[in-house]
N, C-alpha and C positions, 0 to 999 in steps of 0.2 A: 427795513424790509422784513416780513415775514419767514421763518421758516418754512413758509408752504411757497411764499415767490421765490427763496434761493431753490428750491430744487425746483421747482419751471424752468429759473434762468439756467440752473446746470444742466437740463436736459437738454433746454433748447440748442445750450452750448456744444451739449456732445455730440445733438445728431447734427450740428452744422461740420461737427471738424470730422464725423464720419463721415458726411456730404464731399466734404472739400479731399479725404484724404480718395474717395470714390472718384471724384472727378481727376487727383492726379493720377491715379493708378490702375490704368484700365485692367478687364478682367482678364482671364488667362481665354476665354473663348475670342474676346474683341480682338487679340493679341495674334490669335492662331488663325483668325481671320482676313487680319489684316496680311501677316504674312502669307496667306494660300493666297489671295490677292496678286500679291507680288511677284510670285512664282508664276501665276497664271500669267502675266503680262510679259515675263521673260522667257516664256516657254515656247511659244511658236518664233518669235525672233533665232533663239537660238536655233531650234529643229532647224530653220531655213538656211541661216549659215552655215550648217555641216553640210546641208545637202546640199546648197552653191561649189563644198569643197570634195563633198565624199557621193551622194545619192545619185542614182541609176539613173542617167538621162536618155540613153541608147534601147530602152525597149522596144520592140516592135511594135505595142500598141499604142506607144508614143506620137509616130510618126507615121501616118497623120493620126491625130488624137481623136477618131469619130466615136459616136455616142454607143456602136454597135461596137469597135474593136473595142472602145473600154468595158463595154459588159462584159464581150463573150473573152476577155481576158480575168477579170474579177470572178468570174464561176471558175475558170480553170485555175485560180490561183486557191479558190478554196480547197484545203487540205493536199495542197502541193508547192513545192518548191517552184522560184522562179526559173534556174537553169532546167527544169524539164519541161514546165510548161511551154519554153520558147518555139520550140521545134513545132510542137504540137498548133501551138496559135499560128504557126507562120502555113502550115500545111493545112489546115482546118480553114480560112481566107481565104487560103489559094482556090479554093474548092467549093467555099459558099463565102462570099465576099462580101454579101450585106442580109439584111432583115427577110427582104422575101425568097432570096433564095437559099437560106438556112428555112424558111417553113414551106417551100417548095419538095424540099428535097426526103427521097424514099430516107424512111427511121433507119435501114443497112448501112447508109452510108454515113449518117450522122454517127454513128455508131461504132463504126467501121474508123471514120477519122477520129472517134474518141479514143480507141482503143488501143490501152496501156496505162491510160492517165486514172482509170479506176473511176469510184464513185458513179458508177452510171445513169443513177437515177438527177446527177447534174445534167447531164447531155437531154434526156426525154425533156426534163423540164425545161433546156434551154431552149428546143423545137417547139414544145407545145406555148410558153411564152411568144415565141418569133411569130408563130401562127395566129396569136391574139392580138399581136403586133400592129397583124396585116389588117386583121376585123375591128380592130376599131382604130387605129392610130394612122393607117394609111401606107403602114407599112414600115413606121418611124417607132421611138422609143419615146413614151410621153416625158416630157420634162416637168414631169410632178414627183414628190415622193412617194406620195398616195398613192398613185397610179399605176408608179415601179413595184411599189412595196404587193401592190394586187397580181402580180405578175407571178404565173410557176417560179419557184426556184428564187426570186429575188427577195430577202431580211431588208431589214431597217440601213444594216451595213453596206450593204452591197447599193443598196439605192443612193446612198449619201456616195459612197465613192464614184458613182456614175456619174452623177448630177456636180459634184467640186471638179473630177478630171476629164469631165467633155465640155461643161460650160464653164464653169470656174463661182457655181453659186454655192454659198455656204451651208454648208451639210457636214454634220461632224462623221467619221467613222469608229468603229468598234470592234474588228478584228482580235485576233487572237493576242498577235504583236502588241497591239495598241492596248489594250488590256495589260497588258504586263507593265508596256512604260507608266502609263497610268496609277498602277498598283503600286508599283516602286518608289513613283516619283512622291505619288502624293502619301504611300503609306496608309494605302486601304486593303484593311482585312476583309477574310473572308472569301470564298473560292467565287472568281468570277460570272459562274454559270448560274448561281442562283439571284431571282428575281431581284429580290432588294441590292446586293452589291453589284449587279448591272446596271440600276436606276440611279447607284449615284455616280456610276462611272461616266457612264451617258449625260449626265448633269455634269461635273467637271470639263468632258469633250465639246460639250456644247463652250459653253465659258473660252475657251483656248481658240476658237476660230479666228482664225489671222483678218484684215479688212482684203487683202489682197493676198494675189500668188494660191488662189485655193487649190489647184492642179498640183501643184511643187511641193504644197504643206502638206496634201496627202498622200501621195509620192513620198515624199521625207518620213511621214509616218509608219509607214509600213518598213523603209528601206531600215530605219533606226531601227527597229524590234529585230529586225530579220538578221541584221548585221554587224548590230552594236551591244542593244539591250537584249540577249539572246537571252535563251532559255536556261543555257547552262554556259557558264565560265564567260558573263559578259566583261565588257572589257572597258570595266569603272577608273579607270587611271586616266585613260581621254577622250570620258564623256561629257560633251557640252553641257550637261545639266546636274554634273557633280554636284555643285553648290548648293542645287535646291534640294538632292532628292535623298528623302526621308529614311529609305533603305538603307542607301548607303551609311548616312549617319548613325543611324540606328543598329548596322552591321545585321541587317536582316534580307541584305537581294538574297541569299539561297534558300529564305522563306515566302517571299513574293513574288509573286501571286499566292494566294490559298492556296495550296493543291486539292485537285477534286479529290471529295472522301472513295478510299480504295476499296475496292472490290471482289472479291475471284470469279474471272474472265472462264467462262464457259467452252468446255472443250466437243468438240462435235467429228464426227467422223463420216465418210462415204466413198463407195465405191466406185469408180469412173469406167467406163467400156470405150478402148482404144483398136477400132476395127476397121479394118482395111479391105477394101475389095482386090480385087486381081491386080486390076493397072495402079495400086498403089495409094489410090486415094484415101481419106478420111471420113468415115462419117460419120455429122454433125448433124446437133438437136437443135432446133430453136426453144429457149427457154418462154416460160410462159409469161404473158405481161406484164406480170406482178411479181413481186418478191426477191430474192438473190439474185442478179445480173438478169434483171426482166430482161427480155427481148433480144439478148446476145444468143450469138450461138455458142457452143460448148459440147462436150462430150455427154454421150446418154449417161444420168448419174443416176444411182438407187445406195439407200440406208443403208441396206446389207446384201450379204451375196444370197441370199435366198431373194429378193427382191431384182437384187440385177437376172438371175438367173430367167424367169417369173418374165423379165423385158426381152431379155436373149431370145428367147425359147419362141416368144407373140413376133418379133420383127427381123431375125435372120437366121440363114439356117449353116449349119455346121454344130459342134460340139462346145456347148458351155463352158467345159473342164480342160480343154486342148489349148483356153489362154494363160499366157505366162504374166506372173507377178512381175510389176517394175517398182521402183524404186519410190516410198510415199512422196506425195507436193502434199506442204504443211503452208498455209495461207491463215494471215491473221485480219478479220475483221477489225471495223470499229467495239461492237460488243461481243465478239466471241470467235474462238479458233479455231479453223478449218483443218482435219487432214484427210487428203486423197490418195485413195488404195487403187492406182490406175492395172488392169487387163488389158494383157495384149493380144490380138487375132488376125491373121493375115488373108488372105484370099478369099474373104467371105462374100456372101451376097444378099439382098434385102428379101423377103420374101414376098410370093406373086403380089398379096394381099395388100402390101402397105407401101408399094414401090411410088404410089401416086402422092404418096403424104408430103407435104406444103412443110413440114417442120423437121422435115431429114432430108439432108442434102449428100452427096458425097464431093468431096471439096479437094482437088489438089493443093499442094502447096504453096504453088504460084498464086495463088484465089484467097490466099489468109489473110493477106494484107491487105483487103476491101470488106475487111468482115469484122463485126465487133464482137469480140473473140475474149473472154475474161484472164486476167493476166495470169493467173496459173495454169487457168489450159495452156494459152499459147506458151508457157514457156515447157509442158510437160512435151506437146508436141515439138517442140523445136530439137528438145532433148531426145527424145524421139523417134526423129527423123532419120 
């Protein structure tokens, strides 16, 4: 043999027992693969077993489970607890019980039943949806994603929860909750609100869809974030999915999720006019369509006291300076916080010119509770009272 055929053969040699030692020894990606695999396939089994021994079977919109009470339970669950929501979804039914007559009904009193539970621009959407309801669906809730997803007020999430807990067809969800287990279990960086670590969250969700039980698996899903995989101080000693999740092993749950990068929250101030006529009553502004508590009523508000005074002076009459300072209502927004310098005046009266206005009312007490009233008014009046 030549000196130029032993080094062929030695090459050829080398790159077989690289060959061979490649083929025993998969990579660290195939590795990492195969184990998210794995995980994926134990992960809806177990979610269901806890929630056979531990998950909320008695909700109200359980029973009976229709396509209307699981929506208009899924909006009032957005950015609220389940024990407040309950009251509210059980008196809000009693009151508009299906599709068309939640878009039958005067915008006061959808408003009016919303009020306390906040966010109000969910309520207008849930009406103006139900009314698109009527125009093309009949009245029904389309059983598309698509179709949900076109609807005022209903995200990607919100549709897949309708669609798994009124029919039982496979839709992943993506909630706040679910986001977090997600994040933990699988050990994904990165704050969940931006685009790219949504897209592969929503990628893993999809993968974990059970063949059955879709009602219960999302049900389960929410209950686990809410009441296991919390926010803060979850309770990783007897949770079902120790084994798998990444956090834990890693000693990283009090960094997962990302946290959204921080900010400083905006401070804002206004003046409130808390005016009373003779017999005692209140009177009340309806706020404009658009913007801060559209369409609620509320007290007449202005920037400053030159402003209020400027409102005073145009729509009732007595003395601007004869009202007593109460005690500020400090109210925190999603992006910035409110405080209210409320004036107090008793015996007043509307003047001739503006007695006719459609957007002031004067409101007894007894009348508040048919009114959607923003939750720091009503509690300054209550206070008050």
């Amino acid at each position: 043999m030549s000196a130029r055929d032993g080094r062929k053969a030695a090459s050829a040699t080398k790159k077989a027992a690289c060959g061979a030692r490649a083929d025993a020894a998969p990579t660290t990606a195939a590795v990492a693969s195969t184990a998210s695999a794995a995980v994926s396939a134990r992960f809806a089994p177990a979610l269901l077993d806890w929630f056979d021994r531990h998950g909320r079977r008695d909700l109200p919109w359980q029973h009976p489970r229709t396509p209307y009470r699981v929506w208009l339970s899924e909006i009032m669950l957005q950015q609220t607890q389940v024990r407040v929501v309950v009251p509210y979804f059980e008196r809000f039914v009693a009151a508009l019980p299906d599709v068309r007559a939640l878009a039958a009904a005067p915008q006061d009193t959808v408003l009016g039943l919303w009020s306390g539970l906040g966010y109000y621009a969910r309520a207008r959407n849930l009406q103006a949806a139900a009314q698109r309801c009527v125009e093309l669906y009949n009245g029904d809730l389309p059983r598309d994603l698509d179709a949900l997803i076109a609807l005022p007020g209903i995200g990607r999430s919100t549709a897949g929860a309708i669609l798994a807990q009124a029919w039982g067809d496979a839709h992943p969800i993506l909630d706040g909750n679910v986001k977090r287990v997600l994040a933990r279990v699988f050990g994904i960086e990165g704050w969940p609100g931006t685009p790219a670590v949504e897209k592969r969250l929503w990628s893993i969700a999809e993968t974990l869809l059970p063949a059955a039980r879709l009602p219960d698996y999302t049900q389960a899903q929410m209950d686990f974030g809410a009441t296991l995989c919390t926010r803060h101080a979850p309770a990783c000693a007897i949770c079902p999915l120790q084994g798998d999740c990444v956090a834990l092993h890693e000693g990283r749950v009090d960094t997962l999720p990302t946290p959204k990068p921080g900010k400083a929250v905006p401070e804002r101030e206004a003046l409130v006019l808390l005016v009373r006529d003779a017999r005692g009553r209140v009177l009340l502004q309806k706020r404009p369509p658009t913007g801060v508590w559209a369409a609620l009523w509320s007290l007449p508000q202005a920037e400053d006291a030159d402003a209020a005074q400027r409102w005073f002076d145009a729509h009732l009459t007595g003395a601007f300076d004869n009202g007593d300072a109460l005690d500020p209502v400090p109210h925190a927004f999603t992006h910035y916080r409110l405080t209210l310098w409320p004036r107090a005046w008793h015996g007043l009266a509307l003047r001739a010119r503006v007695r006719d206005n459609v957007d002031l009312r004067w409101c007894a007490r007894e009348d508040w509770d048919a009114l959607g009233i923003p939750a720091p008014i009503r509690t300054l009046l209550q206070r008050a009272a």
